[in-house]
C-alpha positions in Angstrom: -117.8 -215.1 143.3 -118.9 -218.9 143.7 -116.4 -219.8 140.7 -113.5 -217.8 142.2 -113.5 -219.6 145.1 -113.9 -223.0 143.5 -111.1 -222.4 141.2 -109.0 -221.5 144.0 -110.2 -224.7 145.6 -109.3 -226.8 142.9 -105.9 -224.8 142.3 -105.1 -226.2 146.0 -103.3 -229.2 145.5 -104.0 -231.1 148.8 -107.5 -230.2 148.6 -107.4 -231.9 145.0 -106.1 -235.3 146.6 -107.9 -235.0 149.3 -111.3 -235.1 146.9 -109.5 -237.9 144.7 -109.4 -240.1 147.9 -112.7 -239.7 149.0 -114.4 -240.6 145.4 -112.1 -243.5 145.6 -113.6 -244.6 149.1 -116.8 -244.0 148.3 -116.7 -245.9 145.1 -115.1 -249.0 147.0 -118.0 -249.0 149.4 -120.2 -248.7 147.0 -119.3 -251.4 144.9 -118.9 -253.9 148.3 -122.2 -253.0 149.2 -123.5 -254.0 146.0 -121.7 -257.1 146.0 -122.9 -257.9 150.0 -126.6 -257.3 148.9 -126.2 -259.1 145.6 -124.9 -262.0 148.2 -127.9 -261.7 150.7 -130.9 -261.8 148.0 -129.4 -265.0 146.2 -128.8 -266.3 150.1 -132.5 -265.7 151.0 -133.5 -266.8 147.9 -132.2 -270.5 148.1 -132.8 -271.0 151.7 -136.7 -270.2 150.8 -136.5 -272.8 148.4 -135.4 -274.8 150.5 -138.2 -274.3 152.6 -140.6 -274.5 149.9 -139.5 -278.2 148.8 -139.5 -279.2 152.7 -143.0 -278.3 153.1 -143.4 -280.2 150.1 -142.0 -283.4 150.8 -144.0 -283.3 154.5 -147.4 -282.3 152.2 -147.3 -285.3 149.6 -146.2 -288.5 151.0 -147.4 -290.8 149.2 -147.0 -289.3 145.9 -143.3 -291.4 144.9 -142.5 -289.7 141.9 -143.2 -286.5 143.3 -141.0 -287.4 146.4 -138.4 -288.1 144.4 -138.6 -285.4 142.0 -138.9 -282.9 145.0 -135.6 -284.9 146.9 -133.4 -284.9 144.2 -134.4 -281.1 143.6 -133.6 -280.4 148.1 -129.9 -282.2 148.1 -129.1 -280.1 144.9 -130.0 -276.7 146.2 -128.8 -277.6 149.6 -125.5 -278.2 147.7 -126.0 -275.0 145.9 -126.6 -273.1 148.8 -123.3 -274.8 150.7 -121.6 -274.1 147.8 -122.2 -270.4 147.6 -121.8 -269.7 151.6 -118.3 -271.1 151.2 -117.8 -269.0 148.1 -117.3 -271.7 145.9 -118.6 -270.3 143.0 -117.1 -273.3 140.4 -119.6 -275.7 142.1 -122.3 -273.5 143.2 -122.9 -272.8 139.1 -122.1 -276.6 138.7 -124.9 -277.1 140.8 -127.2 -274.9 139.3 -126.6 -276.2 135.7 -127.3 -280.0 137.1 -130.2 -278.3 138.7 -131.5 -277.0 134.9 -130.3 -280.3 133.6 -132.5 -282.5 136.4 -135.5 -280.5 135.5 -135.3 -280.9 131.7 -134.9 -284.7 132.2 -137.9 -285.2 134.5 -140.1 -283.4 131.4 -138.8 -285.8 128.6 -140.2 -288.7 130.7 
């Protein structure tokens, strides 16, 4: 009985479309809401860096090289950040690389 009908559902052309176009919207909003929360956790995630090497800089004054250090480490994720909110994503991963690269330097010394 229950295949009867669905056959004869399926046979329906229009109800056939009809399907096709909802898969397709729901697979469009799925992928955007990916994408959005993909956006928000790497958003959150720099500004609490940011935060992190604030409260830094006000903890340890008088350490230089750690000043420094934690300075040049703020104006590039600042930039990083900037550079993501404006969805430029040719700097943002500049940034992030010269991030990597800052970090390696300041363990040779």
């Amino acid at each position: 009985m229950m295949t009867l009908e669905f056959k004869s559902f399926i046979a329906n052309k229009k109800n056939l479309i009809v399907c096709g176009l909802i898969v397709v919207v729901i697979a469009m909003f799925n992928t955007n809401f990916k994408r959005e929360f993909q956006y928000q956790i790497t958003l959150d995630s720099l500004e609490k860096d940011i935060g992190r090497l604030e409260i830094e800089l006000k903890n340890n004054p008088k350490d230089m090289a750690f000043q420094a250090f934690n300075q040049k480490q703020l104006a590039s994720i600042k930039a990083e950040k900037n550079a993501f909110v404006n969805k430029d994503y040719q700097t943002y991963w500049e940034k992030k690389i010269e991030q990597v690269g800052n970090i390696s330097e300041d363990f040779k010394e």
